[in-house]
C-alpha positions as CSV (number, residue, x, y, z in Angstrom):
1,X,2.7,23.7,34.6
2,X,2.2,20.6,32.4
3,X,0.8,21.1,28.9
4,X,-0.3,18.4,26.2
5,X,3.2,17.9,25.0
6,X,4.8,16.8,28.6
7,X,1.4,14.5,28.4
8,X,2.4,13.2,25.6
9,X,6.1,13.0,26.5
10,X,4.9,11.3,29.9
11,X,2.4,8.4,27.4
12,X,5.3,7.7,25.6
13,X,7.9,7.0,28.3
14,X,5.6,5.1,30.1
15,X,4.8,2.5,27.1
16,X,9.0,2.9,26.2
17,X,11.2,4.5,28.7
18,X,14.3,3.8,25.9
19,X,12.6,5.5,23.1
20,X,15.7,8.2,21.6
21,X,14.9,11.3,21.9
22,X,15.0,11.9,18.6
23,X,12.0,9.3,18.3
24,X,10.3,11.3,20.6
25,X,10.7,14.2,19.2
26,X,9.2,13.5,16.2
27,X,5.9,12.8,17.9
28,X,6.0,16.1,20.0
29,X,7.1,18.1,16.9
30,X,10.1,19.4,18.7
31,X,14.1,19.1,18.0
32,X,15.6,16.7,20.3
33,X,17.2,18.9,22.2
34,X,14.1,20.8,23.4
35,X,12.8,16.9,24.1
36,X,15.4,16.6,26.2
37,X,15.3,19.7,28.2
38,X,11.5,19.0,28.9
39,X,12.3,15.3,30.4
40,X,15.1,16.6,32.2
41,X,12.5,19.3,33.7
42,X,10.1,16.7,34.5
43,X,12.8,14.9,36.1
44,X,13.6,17.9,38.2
45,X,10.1,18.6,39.1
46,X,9.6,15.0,40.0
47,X,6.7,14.6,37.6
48,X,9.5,11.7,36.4
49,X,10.6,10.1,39.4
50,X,13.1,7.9,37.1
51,X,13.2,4.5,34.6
52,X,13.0,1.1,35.1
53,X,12.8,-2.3,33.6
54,X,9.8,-4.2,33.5
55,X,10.6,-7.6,34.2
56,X,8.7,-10.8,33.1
57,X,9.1,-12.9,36.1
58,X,7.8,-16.4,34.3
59,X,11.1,-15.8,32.2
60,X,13.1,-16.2,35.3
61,X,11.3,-19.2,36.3
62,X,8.4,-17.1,39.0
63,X,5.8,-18.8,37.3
64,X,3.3,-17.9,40.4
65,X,2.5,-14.6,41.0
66,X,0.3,-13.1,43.4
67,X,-0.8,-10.2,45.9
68,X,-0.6,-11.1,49.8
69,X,-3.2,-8.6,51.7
70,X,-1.6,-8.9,55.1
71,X,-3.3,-7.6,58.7
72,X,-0.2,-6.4,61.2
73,X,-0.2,-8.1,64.5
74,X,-1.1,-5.6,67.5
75,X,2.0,-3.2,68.2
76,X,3.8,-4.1,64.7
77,X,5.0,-1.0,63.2
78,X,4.9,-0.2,59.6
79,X,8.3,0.2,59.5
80,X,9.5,-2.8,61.3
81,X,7.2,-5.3,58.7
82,X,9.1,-3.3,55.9
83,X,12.4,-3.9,56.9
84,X,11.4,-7.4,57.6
85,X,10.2,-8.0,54.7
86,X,13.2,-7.0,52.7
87,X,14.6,-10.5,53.8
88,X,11.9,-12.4,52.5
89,X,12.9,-14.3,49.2
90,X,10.0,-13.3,46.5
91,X,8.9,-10.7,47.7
92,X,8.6,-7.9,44.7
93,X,6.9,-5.1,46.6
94,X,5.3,-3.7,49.1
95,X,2.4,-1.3,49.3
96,X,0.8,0.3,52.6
97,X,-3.8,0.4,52.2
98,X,-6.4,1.4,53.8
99,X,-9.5,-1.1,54.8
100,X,-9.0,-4.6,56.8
101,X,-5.7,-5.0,55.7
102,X,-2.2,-3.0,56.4
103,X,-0.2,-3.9,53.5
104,X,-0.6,-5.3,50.0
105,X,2.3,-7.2,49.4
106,X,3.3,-8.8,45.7
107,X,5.2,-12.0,45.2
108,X,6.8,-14.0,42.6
109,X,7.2,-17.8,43.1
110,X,8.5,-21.0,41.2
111,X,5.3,-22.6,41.9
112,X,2.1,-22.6,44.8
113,X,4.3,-24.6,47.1
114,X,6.7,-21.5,47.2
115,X,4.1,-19.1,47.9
116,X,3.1,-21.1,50.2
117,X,6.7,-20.6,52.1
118,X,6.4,-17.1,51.5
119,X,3.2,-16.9,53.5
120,X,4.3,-19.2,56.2
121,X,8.0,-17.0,56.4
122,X,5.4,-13.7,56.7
123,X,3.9,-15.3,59.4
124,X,6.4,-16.5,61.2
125,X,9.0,-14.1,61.2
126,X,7.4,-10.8,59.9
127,X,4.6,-10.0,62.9
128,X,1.7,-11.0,60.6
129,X,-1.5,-11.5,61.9
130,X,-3.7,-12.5,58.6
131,X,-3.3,-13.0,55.1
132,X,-6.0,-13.2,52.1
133,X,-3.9,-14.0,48.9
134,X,-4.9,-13.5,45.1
135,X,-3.1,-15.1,42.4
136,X,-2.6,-12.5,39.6
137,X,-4.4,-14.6,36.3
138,X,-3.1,-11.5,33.7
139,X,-2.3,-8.0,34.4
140,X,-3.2,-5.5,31.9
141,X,-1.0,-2.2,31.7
142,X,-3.4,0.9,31.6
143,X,-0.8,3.9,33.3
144,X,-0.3,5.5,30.1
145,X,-4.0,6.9,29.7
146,X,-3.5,8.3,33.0
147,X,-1.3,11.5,31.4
């Protein structure tokens, strides 16, 4: 059962996954060792499926970034675009949808020539039908209200 402290616990790793727990006990009103235990028992129920780094891809020199929809050619498998795809340089993720498309697919690239390549590579080599592409302008983290 989650309460309104795991909420809260949940908010605050999501804005900072590296907060102490000390930090973050002091907003829950409990010792850090009873933080602790309740991240570690989200982490066992999977309610935290684990941390990561957020990574500002412009920094790296990805100033281009964008979501591919992509429509599977007849008889390509899900599975056989995925582990395609895993070859394909800029490719960040991958998500399966519903509607025209099969797979949302999001990319970071030096510059528009680049995603060009990446569309052309998809085409070419990962059994794509069609693509509709959206360059991401600004993306706006709202996850946190979610908990």
């Amino acid at each position: 059962m989650i309460d309104e402290i795991d909420r809260t616990i949940i908010r605050s790793l999501v804005i900072d996954a590296r907060i102490s727990f000390r930090e973050l006990g002091a907003r829950i009103h409990l010792s850090p060792n009873a933080t602790a235990e309740r991240v570690r028992r989200l982490q066992a129920t999977g309610v935290i499926r684990g941390f990561t780094a957020t990574v500002s891809w412009a920094h790296l020199g990805y100033s281009v970034e964008a979501y591919v929809d992509v429509r599977l050619q007849a008889g390509m498998s899900a599975q056989s675009f995925e582990s395609e795809i895993v070859r394909v340089p800029g490719i960040v993720s991958a998500t399966i949808i519903t509607g025209d498309f099969d797979f949302r697919v999001r990319v970071a690239c030096q510059n528009q020539a680049d995603l060009v390549r990446v569309i052309e590579t998809l085409r070419a080599r990962a059994g794509v039908q069609g693509t509709h592409s959206a360059v991401i302008c600004r993306e706006i983290s709202v996850s946190a209200k979610l908990a």
